[in-house]
N, CA, C and O atoms as a Maestro MAE file, in Angstrom:
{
 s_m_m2io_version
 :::
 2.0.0
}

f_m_ct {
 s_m_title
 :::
 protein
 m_atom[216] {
  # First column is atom index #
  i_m_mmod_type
  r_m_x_coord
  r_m_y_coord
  r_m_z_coord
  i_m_residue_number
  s_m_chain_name
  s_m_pdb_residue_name
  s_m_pdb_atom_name
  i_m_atomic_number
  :::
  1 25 6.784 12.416 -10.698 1 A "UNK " " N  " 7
  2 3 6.022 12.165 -9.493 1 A "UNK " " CA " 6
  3 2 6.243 10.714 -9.089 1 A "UNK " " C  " 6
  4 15 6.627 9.815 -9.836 1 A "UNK " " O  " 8
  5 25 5.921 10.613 -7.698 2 A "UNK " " N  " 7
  6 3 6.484 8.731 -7.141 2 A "UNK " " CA " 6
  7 2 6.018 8.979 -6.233 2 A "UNK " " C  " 6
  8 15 6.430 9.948 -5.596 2 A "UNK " " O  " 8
  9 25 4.929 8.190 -5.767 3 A "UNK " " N  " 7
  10 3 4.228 7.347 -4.827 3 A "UNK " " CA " 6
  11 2 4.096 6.101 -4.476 3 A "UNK " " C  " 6
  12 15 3.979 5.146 -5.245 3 A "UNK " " O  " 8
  13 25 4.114 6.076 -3.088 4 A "UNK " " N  " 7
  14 3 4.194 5.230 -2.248 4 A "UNK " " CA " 6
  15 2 2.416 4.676 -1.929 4 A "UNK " " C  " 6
  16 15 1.465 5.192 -1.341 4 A "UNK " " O  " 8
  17 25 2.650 3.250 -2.742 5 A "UNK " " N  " 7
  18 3 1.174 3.097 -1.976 5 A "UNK " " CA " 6
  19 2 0.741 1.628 -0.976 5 A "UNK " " C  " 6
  20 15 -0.372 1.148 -0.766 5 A "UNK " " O  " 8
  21 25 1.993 1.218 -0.532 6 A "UNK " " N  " 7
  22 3 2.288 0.435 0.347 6 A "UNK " " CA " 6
  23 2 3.453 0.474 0.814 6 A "UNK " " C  " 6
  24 15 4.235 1.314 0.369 6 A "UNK " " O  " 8
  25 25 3.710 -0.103 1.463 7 A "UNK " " N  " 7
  26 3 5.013 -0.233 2.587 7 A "UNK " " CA " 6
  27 2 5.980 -1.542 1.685 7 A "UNK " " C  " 6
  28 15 5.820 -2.100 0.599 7 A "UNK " " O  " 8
  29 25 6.801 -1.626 2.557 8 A "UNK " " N  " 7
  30 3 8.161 -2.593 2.432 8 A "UNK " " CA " 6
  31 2 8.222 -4.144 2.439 8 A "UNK " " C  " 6
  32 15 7.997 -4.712 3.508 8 A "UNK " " O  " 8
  33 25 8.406 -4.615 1.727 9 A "UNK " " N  " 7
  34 3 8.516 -6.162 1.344 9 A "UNK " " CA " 6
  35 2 9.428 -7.055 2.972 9 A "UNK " " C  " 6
  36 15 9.213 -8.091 3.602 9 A "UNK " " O  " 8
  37 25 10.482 -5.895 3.069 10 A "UNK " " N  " 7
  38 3 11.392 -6.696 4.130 10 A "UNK " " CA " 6
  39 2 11.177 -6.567 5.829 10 A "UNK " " C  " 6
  40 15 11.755 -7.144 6.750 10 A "UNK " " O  " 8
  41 25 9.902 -5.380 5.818 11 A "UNK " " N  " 7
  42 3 8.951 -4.996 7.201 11 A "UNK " " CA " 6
  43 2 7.960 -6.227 7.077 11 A "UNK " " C  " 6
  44 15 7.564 -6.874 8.047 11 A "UNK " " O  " 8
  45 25 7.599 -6.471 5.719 12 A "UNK " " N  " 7
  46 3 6.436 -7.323 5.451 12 A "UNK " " CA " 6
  47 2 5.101 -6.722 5.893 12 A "UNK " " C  " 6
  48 15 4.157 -7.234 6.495 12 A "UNK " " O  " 8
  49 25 5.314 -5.362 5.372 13 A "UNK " " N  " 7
  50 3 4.271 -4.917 5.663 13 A "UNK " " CA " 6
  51 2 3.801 -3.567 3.606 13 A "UNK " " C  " 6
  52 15 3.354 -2.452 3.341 13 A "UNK " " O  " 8
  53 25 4.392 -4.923 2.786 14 A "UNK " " N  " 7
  54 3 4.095 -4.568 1.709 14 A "UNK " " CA " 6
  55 2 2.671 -5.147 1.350 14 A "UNK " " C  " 6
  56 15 2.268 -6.102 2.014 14 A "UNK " " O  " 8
  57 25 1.711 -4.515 0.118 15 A "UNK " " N  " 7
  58 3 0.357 -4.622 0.278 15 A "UNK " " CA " 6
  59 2 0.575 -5.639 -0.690 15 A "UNK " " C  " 6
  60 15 1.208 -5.171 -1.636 15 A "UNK " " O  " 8
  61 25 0.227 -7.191 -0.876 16 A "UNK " " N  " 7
  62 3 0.095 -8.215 -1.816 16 A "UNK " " CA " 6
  63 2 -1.451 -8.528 -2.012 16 A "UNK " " C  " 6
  64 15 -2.510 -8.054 -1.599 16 A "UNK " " O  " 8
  65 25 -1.064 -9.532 -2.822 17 A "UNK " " N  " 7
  66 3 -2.600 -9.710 -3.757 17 A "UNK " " CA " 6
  67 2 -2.637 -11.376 -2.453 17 A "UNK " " C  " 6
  68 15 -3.620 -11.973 -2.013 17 A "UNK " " O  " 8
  69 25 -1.527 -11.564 -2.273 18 A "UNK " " N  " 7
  70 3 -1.830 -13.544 -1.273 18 A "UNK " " CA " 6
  71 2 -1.202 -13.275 -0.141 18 A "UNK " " C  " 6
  72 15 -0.325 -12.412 -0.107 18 A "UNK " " O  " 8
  73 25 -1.485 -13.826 0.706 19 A "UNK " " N  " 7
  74 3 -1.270 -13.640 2.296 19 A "UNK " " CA " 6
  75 2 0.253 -14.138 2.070 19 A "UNK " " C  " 6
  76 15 0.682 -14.949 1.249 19 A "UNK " " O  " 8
  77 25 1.137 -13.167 3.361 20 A "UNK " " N  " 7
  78 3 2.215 -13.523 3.812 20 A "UNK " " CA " 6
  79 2 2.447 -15.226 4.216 20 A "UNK " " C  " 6
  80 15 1.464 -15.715 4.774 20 A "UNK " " O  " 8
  81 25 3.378 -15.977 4.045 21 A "UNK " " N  " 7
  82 3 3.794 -17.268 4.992 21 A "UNK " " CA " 6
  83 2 4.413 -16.970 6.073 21 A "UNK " " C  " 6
  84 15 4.693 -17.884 6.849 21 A "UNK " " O  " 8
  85 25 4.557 -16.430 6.195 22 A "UNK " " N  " 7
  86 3 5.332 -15.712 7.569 22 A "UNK " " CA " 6
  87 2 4.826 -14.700 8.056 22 A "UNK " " C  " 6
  88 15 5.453 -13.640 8.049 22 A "UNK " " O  " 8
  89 25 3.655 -14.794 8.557 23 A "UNK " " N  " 7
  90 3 3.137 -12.729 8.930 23 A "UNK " " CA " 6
  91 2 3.873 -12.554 9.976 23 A "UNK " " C  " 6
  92 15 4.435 -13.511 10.509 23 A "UNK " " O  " 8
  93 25 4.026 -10.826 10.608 24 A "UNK " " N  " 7
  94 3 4.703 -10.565 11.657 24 A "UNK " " CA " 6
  95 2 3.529 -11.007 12.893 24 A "UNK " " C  " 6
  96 15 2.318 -11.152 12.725 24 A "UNK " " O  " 8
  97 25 4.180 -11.137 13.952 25 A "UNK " " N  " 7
  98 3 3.847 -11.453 15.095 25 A "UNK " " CA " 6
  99 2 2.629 -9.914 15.562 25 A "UNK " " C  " 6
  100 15 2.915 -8.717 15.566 25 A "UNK " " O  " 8
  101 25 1.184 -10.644 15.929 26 A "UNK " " N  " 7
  102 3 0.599 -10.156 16.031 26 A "UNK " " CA " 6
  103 2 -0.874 -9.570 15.076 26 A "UNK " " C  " 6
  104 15 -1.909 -9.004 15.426 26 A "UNK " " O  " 8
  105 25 -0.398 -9.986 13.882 27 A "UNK " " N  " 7
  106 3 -1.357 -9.762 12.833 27 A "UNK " " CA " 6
  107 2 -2.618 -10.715 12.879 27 A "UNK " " C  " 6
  108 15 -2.898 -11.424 13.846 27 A "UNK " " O  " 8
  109 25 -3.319 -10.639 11.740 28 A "UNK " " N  " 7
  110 3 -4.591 -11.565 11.732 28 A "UNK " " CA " 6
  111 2 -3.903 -12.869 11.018 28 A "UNK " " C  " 6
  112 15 -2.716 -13.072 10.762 28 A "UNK " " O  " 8
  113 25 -5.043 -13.671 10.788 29 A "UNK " " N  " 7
  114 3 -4.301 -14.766 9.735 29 A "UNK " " CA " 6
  115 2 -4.664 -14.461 8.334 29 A "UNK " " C  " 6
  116 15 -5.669 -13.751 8.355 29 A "UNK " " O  " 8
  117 25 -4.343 -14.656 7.347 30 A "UNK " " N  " 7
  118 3 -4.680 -14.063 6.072 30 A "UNK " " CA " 6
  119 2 -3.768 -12.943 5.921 30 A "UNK " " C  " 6
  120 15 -3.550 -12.946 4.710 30 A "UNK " " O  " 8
  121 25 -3.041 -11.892 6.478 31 A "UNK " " N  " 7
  122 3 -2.460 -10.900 6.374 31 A "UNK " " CA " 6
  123 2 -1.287 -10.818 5.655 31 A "UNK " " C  " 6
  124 15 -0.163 -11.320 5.690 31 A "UNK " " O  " 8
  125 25 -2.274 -9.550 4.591 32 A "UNK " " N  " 7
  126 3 -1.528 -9.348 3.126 32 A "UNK " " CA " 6
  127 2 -0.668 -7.891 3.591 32 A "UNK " " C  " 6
  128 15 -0.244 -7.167 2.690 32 A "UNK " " O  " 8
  129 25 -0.498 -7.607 4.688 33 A "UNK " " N  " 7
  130 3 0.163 -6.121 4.563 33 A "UNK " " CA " 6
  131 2 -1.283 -4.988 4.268 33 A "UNK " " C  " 6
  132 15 -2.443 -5.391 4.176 33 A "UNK " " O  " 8
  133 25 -0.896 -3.681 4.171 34 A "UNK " " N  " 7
  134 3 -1.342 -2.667 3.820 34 A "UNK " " CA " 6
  135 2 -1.438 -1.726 2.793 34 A "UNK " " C  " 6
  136 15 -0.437 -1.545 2.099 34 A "UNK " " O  " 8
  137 25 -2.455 -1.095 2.568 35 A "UNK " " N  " 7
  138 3 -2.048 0.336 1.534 35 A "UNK " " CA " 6
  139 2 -1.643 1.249 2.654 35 A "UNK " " C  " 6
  140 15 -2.260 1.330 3.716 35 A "UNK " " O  " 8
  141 25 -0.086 2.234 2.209 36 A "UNK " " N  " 7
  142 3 -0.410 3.185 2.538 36 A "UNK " " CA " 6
  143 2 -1.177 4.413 2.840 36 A "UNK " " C  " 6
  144 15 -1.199 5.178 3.804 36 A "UNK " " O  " 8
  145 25 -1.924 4.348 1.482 37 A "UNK " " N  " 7
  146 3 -3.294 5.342 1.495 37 A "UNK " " CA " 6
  147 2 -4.260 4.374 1.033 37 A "UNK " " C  " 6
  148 15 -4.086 3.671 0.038 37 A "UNK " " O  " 8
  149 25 -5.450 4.347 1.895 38 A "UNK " " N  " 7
  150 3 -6.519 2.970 1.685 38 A "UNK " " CA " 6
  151 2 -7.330 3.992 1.012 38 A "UNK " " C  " 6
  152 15 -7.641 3.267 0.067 38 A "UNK " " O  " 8
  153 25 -7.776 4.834 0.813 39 A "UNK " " N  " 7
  154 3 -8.619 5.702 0.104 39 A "UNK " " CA " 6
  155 2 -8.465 6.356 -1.329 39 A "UNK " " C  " 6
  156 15 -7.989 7.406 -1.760 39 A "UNK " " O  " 8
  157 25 -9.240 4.977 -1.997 40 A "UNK " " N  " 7
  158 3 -8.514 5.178 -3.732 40 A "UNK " " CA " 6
  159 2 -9.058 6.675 -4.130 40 A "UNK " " C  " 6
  160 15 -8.505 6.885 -5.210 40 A "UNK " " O  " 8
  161 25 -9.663 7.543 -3.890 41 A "UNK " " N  " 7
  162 3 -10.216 8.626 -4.223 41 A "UNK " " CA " 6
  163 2 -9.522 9.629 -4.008 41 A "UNK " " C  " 6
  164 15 -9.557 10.636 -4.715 41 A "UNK " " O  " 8
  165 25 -8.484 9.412 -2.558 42 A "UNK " " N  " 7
  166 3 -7.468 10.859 -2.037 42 A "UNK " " CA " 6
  167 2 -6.321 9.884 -2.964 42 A "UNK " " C  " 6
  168 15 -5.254 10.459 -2.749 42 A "UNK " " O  " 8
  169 25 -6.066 8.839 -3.773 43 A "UNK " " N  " 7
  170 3 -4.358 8.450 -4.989 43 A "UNK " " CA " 6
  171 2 -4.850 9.019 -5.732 43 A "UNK " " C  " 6
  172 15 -4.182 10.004 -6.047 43 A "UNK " " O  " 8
  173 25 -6.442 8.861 -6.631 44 A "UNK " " N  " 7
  174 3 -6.681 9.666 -7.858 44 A "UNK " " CA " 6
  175 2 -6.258 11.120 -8.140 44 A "UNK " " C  " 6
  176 15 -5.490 11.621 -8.961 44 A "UNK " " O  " 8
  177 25 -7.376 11.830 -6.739 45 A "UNK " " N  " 7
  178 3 -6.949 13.418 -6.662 45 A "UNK " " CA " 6
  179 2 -5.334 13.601 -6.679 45 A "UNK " " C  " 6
  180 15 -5.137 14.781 -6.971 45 A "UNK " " O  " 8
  181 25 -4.197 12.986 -6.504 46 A "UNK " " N  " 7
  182 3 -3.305 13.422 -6.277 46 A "UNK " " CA " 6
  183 2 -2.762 12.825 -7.696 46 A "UNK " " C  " 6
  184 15 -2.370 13.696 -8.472 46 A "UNK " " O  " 8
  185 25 -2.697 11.793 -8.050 47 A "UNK " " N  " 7
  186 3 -2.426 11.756 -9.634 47 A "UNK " " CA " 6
  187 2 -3.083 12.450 -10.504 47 A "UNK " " C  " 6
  188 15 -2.710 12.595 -11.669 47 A "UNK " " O  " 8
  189 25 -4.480 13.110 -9.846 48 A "UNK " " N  " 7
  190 3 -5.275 14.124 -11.367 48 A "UNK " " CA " 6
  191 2 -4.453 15.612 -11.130 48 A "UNK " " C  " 6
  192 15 -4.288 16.287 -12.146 48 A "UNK " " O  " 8
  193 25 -4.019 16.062 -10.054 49 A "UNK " " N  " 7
  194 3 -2.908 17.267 -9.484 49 A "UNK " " CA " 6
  195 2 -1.910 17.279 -9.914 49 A "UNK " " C  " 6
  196 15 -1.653 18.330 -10.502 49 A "UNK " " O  " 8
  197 25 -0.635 16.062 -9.903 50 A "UNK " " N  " 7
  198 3 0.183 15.967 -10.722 50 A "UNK " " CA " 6
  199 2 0.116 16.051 -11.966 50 A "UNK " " C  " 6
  200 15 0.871 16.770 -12.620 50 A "UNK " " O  " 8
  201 25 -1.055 15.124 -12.602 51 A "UNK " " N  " 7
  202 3 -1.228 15.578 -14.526 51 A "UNK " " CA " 6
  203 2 -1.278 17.017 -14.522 51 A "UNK " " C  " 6
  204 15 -0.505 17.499 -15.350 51 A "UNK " " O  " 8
  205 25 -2.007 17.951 -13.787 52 A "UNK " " N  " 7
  206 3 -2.696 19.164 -14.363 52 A "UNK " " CA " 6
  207 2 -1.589 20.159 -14.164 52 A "UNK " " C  " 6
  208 15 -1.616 21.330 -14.543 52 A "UNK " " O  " 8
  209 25 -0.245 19.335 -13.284 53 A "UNK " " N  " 7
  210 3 0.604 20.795 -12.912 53 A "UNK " " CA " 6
  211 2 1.645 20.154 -14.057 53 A "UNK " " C  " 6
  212 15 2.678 20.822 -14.011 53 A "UNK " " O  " 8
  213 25 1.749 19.091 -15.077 54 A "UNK " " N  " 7
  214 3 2.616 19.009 -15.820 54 A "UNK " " CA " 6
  215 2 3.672 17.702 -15.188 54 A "UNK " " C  " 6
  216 15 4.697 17.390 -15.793 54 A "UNK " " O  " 8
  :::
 }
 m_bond[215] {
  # First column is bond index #
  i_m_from
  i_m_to
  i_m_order
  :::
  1 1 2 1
  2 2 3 1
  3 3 4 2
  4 3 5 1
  5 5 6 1
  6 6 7 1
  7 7 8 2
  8 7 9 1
  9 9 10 1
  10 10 11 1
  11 11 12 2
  12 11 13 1
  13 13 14 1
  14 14 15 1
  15 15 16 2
  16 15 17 1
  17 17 18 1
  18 18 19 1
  19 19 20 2
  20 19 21 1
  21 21 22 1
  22 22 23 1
  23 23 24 2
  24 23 25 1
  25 25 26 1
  26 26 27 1
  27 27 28 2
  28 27 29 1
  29 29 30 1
  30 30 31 1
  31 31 32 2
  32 31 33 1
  33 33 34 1
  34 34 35 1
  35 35 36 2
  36 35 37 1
  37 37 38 1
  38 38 39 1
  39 39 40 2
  40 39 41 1
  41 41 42 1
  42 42 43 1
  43 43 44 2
  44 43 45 1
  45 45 46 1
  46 46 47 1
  47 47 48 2
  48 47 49 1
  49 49 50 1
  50 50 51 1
  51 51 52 2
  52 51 53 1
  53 53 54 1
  54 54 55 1
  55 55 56 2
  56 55 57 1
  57 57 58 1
  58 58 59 1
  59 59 60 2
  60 59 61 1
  61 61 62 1
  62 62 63 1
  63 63 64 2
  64 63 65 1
  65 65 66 1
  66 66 67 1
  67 67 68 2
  68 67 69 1
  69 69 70 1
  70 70 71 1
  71 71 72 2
  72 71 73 1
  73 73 74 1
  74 74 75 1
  75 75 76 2
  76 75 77 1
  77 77 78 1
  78 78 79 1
  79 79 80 2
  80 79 81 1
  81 81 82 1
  82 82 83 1
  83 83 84 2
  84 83 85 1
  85 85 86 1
  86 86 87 1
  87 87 88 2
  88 87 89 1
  89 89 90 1
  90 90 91 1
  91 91 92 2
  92 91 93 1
  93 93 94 1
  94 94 95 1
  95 95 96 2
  96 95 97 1
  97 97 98 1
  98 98 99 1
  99 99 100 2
  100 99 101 1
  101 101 102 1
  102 102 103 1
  103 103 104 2
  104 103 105 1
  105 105 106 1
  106 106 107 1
  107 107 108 2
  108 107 109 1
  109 109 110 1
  110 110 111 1
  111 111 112 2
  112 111 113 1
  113 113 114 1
  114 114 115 1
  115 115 116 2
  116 115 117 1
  117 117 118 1
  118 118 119 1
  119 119 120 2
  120 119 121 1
  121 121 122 1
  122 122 123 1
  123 123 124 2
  124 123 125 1
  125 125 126 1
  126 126 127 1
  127 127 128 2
  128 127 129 1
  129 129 130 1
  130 130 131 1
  131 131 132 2
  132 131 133 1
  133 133 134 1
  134 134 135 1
  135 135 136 2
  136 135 137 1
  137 137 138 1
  138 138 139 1
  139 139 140 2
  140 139 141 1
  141 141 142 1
  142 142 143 1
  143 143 144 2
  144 143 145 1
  145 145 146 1
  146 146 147 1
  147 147 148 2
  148 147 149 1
  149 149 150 1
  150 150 151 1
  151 151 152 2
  152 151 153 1
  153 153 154 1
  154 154 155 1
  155 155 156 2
  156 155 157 1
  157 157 158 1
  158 158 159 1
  159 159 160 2
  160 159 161 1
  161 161 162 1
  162 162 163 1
  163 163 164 2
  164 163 165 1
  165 165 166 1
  166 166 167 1
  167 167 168 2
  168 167 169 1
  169 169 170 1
  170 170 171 1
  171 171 172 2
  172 171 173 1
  173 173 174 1
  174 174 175 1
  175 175 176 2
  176 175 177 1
  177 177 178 1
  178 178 179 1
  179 179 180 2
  180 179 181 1
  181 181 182 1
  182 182 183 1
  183 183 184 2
  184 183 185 1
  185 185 186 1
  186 186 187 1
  187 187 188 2
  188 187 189 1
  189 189 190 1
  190 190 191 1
  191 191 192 2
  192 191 193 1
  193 193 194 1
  194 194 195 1
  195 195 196 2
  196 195 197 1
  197 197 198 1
  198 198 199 1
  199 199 200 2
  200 199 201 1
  201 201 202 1
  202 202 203 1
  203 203 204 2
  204 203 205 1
  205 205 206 1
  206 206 207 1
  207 207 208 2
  208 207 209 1
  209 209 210 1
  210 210 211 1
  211 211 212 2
  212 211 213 1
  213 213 214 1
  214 214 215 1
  215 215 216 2
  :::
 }
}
């Protein structure tokens, strides 16, 4: 199994722990990128689905 739970380092729209030095044009200031799925409860269910099917 392989999940994606942020985006791309070279979009700069990968999810970091410290704000970009360069954000893209248009963002806030502080902007660390994104989770792909912001809802830690719908990554669990899908990693507890993968364990249970093997």
């Amino acid at each position: 199994m392989k999940m994606y739970l942020d985006r791309s380092p070279q979009g700069r729209t990968a999810w970091l722990t410290e704000r970009y030095k360069k954000r893209p044009p248009g963002t806030p200031d502080g902007y660390r990128g994104y989770p792909a799925i912001d809802d830690p409860k719908v990554v669990l269910d899908q990693v507890r689905t993968a364990y249970a099917k093997g």
